[in-house]
PQR file with spaces between the fields and no chain letter, atoms N, CA, C, O and H, PARSE charges and radii, in Angstrom:
ATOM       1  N    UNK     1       0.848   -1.175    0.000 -0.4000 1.5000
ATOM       2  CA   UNK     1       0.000    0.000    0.000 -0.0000 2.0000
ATOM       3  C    UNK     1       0.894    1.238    0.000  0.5500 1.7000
ATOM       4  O    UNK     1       1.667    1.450    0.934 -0.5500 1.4000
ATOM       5  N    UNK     2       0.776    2.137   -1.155 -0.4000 1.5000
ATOM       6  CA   UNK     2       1.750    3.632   -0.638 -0.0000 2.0000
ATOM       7  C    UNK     2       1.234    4.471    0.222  0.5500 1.7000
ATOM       8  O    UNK     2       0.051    4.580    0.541 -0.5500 1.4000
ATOM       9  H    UNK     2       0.148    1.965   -1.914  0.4000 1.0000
ATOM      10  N    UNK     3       2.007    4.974    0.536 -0.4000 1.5000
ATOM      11  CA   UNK     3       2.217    6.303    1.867 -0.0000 2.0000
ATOM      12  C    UNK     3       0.871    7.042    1.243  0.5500 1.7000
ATOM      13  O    UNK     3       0.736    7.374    0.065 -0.5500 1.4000
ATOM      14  H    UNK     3       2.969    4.885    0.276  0.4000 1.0000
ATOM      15  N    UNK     4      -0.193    7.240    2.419 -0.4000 1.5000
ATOM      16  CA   UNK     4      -1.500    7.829    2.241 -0.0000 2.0000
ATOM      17  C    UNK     4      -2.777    7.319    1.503  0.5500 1.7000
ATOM      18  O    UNK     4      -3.884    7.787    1.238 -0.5500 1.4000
ATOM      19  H    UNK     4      -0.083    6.970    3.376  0.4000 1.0000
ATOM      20  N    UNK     5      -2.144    6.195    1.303 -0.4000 1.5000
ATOM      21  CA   UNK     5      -3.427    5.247    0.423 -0.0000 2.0000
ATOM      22  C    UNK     5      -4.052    4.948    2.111  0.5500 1.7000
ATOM      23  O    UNK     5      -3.350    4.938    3.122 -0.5500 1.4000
ATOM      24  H    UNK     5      -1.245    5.814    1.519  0.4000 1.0000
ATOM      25  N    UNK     6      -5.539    4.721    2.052 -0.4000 1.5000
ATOM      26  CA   UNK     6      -6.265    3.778    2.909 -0.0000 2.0000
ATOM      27  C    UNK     6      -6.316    5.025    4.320  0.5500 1.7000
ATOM      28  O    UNK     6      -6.606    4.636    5.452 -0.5500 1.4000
ATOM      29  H    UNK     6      -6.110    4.729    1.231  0.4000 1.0000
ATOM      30  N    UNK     7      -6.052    6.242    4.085 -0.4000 1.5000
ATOM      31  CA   UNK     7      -6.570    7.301    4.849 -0.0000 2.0000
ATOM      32  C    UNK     7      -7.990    7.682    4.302  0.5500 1.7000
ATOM      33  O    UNK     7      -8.506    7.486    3.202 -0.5500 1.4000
ATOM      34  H    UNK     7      -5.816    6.558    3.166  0.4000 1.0000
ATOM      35  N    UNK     8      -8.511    8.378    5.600 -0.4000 1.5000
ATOM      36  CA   UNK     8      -9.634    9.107    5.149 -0.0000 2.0000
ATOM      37  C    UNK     8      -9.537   10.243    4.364  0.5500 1.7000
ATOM      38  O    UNK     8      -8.721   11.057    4.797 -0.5500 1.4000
ATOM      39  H    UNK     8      -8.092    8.537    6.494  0.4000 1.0000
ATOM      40  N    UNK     9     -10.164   10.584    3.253 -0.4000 1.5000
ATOM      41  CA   UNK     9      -9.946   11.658    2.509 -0.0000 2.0000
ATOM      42  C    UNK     9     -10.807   12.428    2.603  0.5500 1.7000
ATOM      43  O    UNK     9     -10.796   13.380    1.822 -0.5500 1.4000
ATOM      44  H    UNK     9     -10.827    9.923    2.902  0.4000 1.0000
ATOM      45  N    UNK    10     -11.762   12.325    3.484 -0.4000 1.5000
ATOM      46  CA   UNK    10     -12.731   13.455    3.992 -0.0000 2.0000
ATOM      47  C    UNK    10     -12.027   14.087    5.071  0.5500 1.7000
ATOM      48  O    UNK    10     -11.309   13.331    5.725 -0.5500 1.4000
ATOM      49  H    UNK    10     -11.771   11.552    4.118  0.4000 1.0000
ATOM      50  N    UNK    11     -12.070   15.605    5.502 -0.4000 1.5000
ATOM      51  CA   UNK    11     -11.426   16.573    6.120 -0.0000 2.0000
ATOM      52  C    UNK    11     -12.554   16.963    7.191  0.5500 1.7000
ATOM      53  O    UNK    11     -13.504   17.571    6.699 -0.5500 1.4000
ATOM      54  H    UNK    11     -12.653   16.220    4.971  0.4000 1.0000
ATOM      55  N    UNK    12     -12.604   16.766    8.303 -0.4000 1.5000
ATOM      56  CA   UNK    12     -13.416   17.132    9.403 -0.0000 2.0000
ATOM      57  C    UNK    12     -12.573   18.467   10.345  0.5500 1.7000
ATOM      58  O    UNK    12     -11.388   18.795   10.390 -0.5500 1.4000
ATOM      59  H    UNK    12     -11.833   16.272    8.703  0.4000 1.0000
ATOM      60  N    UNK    13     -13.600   18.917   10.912 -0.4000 1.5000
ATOM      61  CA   UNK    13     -13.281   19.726   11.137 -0.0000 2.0000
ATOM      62  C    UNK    13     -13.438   19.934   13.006  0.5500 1.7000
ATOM      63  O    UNK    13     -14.514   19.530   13.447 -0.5500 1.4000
ATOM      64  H    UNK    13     -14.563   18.651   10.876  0.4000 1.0000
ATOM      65  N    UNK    14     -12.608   20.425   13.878 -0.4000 1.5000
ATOM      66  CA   UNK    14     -12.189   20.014   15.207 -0.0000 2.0000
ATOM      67  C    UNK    14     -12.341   21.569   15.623  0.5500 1.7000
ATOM      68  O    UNK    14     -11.745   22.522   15.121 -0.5500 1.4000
ATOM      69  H    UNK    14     -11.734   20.753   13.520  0.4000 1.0000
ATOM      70  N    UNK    15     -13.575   21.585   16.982 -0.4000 1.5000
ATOM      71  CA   UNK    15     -13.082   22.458   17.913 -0.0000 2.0000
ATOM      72  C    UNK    15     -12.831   22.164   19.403  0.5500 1.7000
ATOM      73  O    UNK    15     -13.570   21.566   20.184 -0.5500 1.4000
ATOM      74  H    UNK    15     -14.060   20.810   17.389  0.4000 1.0000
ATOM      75  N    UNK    16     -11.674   22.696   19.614 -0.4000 1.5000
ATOM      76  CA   UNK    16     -10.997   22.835   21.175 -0.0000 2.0000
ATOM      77  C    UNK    16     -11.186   23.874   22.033  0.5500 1.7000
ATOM      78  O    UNK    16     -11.137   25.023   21.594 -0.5500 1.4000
ATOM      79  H    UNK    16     -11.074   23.182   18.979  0.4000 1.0000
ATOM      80  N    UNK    17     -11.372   23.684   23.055 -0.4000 1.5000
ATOM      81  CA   UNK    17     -11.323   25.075   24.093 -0.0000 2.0000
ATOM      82  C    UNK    17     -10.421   24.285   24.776  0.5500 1.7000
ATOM      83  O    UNK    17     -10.351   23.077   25.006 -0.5500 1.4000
ATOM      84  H    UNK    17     -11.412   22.750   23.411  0.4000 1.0000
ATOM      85  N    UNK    18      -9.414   25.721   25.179 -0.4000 1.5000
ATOM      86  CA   UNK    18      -8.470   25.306   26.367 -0.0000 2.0000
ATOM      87  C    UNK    18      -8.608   26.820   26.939  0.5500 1.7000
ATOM      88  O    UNK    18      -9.008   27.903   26.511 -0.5500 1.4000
ATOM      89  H    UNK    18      -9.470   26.702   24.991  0.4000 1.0000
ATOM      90  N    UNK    19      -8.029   26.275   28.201 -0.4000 1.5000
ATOM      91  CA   UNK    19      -7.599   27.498   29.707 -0.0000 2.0000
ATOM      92  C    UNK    19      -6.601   27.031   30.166  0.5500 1.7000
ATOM      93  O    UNK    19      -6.372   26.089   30.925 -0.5500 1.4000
ATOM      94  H    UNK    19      -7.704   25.395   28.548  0.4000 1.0000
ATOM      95  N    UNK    20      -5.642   28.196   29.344 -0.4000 1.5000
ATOM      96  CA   UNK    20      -4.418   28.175   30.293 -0.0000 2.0000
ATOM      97  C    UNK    20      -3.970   29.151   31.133  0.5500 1.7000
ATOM      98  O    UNK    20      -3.827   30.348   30.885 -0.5500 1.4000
ATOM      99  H    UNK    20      -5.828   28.961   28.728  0.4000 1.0000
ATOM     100  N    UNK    21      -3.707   28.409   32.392 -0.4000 1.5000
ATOM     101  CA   UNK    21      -3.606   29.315   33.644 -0.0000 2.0000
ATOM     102  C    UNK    21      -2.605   29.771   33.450  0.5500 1.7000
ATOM     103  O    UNK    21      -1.699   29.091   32.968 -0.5500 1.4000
ATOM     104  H    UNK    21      -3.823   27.437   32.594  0.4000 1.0000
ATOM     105  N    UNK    22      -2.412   31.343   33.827 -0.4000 1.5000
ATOM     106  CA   UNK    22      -1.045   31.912   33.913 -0.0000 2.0000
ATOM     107  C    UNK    22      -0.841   33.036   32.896  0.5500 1.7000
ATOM     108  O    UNK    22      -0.353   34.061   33.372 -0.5500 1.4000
ATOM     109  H    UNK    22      -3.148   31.896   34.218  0.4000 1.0000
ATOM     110  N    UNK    23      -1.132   33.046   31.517 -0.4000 1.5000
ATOM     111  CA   UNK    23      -0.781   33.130   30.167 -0.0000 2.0000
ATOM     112  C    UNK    23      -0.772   34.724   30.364  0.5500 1.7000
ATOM     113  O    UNK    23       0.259   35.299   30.016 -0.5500 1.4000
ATOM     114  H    UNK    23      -1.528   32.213   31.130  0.4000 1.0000
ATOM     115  N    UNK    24      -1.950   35.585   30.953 -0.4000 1.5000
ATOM     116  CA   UNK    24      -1.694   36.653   31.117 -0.0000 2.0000
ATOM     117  C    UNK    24      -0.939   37.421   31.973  0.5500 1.7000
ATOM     118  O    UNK    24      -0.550   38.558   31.705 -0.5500 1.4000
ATOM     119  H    UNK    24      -2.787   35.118   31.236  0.4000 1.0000
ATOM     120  N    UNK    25      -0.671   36.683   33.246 -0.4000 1.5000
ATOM     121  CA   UNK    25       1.028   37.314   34.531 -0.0000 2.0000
ATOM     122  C    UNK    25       1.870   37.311   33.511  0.5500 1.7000
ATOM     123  O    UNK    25       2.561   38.298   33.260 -0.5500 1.4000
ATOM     124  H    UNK    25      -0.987   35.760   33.463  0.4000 1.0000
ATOM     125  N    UNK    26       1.920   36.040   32.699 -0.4000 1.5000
ATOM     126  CA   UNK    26       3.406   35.885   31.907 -0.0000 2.0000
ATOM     127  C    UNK    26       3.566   37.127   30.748  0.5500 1.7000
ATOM     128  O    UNK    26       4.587   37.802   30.625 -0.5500 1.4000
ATOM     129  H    UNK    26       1.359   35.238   32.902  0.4000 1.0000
ATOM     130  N    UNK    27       2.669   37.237   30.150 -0.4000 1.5000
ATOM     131  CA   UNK    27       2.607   38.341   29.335 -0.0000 2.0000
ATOM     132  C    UNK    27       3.086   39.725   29.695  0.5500 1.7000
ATOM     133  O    UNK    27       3.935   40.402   29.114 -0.5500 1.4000
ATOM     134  H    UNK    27       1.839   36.689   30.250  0.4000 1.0000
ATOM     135  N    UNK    28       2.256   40.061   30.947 -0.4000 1.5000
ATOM     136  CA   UNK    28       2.742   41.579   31.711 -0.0000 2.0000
ATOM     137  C    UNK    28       4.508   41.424   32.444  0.5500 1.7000
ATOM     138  O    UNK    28       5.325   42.256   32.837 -0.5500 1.4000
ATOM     139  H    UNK    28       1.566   39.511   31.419  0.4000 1.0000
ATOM     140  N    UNK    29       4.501   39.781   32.342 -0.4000 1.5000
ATOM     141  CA   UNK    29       6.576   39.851   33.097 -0.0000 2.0000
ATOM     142  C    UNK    29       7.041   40.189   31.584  0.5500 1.7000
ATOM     143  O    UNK    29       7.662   41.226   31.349 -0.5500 1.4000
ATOM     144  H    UNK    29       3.838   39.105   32.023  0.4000 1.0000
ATOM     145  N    UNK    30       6.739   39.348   30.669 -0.4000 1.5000
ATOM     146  CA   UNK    30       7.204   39.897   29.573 -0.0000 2.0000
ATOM     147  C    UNK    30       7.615   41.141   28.906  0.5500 1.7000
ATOM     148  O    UNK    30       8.704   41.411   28.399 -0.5500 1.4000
ATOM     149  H    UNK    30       6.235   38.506   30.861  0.4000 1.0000
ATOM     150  N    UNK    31       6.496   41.882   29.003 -0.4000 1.5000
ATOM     151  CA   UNK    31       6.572   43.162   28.818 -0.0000 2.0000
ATOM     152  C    UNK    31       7.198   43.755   29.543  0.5500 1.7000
ATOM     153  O    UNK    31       8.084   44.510   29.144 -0.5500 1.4000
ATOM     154  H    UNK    31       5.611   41.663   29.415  0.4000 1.0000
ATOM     155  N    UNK    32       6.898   43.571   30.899 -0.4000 1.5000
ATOM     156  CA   UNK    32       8.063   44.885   31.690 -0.0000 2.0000
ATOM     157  C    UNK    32       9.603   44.123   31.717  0.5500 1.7000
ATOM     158  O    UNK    32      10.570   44.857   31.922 -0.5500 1.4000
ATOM     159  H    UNK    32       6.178   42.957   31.223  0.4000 1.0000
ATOM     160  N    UNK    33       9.825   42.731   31.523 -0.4000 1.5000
ATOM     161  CA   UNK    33      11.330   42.905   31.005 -0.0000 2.0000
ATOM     162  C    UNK    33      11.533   43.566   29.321  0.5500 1.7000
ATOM     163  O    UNK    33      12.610   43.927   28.845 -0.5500 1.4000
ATOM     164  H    UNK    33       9.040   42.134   31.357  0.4000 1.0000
ATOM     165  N    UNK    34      10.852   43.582   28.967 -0.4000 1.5000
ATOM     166  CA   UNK    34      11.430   44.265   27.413 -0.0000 2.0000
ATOM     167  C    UNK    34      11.111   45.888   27.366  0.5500 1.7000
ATOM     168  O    UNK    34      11.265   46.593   26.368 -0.5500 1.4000
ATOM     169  H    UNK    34       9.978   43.289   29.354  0.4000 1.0000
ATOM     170  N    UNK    35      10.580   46.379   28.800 -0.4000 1.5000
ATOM     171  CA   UNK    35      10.573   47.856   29.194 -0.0000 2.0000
ATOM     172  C    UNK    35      12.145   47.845   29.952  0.5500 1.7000
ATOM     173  O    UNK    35      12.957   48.724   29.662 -0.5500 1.4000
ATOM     174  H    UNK    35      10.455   45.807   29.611  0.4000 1.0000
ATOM     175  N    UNK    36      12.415   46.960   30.761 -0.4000 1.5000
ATOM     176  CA   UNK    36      13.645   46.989   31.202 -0.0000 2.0000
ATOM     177  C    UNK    36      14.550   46.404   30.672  0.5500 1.7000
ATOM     178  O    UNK    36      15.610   46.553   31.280 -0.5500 1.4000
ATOM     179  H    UNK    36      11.755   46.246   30.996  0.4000 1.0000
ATOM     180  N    UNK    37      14.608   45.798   29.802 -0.4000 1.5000
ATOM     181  CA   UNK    37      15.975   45.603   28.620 -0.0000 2.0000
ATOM     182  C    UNK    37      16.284   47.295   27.743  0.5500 1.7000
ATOM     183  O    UNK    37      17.336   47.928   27.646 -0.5500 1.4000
ATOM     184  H    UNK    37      13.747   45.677   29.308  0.4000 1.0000
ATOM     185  N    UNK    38      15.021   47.586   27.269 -0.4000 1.5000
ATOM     186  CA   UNK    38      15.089   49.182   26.894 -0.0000 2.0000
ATOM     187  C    UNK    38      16.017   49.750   27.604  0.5500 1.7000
ATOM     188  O    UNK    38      17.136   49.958   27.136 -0.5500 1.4000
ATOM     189  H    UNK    38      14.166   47.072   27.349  0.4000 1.0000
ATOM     190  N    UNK    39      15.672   50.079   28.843 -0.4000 1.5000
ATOM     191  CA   UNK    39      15.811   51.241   30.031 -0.0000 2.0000
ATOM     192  C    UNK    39      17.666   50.777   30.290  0.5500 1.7000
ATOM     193  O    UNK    39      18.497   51.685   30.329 -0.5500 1.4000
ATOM     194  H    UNK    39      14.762   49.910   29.223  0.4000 1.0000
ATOM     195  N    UNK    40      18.187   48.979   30.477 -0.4000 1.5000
ATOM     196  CA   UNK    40      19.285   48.659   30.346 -0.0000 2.0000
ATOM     197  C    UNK    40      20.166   49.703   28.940  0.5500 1.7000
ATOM     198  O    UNK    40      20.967   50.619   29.126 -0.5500 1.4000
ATOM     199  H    UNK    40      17.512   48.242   30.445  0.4000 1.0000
ATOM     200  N    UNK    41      19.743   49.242   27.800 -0.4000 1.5000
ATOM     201  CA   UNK    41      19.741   49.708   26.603 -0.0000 2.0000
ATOM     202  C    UNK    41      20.500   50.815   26.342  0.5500 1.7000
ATOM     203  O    UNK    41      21.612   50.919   25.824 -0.5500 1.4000
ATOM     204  H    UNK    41      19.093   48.498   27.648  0.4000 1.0000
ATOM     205  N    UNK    42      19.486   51.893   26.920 -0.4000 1.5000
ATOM     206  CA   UNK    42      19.614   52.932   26.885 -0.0000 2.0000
ATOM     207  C    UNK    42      20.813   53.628   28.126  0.5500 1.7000
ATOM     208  O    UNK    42      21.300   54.705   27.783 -0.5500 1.4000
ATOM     209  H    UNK    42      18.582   51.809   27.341  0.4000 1.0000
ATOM     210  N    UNK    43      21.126   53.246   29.051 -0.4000 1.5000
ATOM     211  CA   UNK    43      22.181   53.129   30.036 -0.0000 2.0000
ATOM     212  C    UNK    43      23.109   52.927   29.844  0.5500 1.7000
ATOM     213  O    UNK    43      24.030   53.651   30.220 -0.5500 1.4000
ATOM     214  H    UNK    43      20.730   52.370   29.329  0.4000 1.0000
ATOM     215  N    UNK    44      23.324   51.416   28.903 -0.4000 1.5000
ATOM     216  CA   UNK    44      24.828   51.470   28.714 -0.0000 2.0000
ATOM     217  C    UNK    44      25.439   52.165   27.512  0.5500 1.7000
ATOM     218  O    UNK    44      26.660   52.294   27.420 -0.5500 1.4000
ATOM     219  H    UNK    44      22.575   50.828   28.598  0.4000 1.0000
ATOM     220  N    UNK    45      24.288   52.778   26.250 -0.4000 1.5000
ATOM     221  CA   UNK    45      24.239   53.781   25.540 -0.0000 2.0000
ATOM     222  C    UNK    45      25.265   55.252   25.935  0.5500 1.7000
ATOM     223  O    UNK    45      26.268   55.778   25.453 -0.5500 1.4000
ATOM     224  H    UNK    45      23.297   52.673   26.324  0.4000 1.0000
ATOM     225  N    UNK    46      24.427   55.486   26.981 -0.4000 1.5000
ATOM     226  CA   UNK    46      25.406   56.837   27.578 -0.0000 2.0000
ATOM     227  C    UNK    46      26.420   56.288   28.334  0.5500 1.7000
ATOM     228  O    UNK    46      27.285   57.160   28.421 -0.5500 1.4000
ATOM     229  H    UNK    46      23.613   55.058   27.373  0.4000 1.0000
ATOM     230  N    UNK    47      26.730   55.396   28.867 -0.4000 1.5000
ATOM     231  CA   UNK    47      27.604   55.120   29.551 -0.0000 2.0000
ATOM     232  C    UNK    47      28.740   54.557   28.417  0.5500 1.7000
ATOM     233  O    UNK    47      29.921   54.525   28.761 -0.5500 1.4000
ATOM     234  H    UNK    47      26.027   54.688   28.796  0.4000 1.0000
ATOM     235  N    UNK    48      28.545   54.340   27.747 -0.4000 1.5000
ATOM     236  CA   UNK    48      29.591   54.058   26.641 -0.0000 2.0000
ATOM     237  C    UNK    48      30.549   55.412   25.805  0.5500 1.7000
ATOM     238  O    UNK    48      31.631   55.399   25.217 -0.5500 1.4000
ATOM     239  H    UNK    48      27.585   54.367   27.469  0.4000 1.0000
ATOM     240  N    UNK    49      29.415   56.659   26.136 -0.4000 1.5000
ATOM     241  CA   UNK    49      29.565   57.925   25.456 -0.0000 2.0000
ATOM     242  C    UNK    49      30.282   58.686   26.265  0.5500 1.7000
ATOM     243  O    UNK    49      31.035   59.493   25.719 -0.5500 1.4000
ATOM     244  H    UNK    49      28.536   56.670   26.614  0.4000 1.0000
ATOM     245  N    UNK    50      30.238   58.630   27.933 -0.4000 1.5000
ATOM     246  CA   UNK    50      30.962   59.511   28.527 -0.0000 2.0000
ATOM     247  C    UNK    50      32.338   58.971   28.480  0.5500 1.7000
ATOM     248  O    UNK    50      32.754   57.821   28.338 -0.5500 1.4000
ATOM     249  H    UNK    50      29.627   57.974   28.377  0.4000 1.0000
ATOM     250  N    UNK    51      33.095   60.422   28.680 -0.4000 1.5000
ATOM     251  CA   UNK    51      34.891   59.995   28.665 -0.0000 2.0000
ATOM     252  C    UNK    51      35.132   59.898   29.493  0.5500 1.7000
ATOM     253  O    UNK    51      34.366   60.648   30.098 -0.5500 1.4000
ATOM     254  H    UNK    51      32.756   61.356   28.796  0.4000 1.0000
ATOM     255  N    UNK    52      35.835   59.392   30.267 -0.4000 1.5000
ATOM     256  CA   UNK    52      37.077   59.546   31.369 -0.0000 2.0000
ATOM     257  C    UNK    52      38.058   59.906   31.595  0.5500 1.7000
ATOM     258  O    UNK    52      38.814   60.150   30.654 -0.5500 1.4000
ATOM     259  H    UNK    52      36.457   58.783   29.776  0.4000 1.0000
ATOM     260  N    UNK    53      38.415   60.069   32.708 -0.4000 1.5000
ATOM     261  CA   UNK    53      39.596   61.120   32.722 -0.0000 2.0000
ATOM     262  C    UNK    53      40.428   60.239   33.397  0.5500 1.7000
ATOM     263  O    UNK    53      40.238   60.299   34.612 -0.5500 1.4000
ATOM     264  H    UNK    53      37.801   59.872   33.472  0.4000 1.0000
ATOM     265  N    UNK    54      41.457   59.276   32.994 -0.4000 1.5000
ATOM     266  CA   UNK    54      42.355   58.338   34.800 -0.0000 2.0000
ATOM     267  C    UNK    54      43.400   59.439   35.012  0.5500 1.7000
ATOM     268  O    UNK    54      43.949   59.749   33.954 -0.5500 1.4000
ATOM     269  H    UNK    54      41.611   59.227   32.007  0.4000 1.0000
ATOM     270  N    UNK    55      43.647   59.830   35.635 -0.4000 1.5000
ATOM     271  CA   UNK    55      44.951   60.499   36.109 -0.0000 2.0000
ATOM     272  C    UNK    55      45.861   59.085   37.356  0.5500 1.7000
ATOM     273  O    UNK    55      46.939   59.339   37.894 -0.5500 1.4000
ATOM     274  H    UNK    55      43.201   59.578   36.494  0.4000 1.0000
């Protein structure tokens, strides 16, 4: 028999509900680390720009 012979060739169609716990905390950590990767970002930005003086 070849590969896909003796499948169904009618296409049905599937609905799922899921609840996943959590999904929205994780979202808001998300976001405020990629507010604080920015804020990093931008820090070592100027800190790269100022000169120093060693005496």
């Amino acid at each position: 028999m070849a590969r896909g012979e003796g499948w169904c060739k009618e296409m049905k169609e599937v609905t799922v509900n899921v609840e996943v716990n959590g999904v929205d905390e994780a979202t808001k950590k998300a976001e405020r680390l990629v507010e604080i990767l920015k804020e990093a970002k931008t820090l070592a930005d100027e800190l790269a720009s100022v000169e120093f003086e060693i005496k």
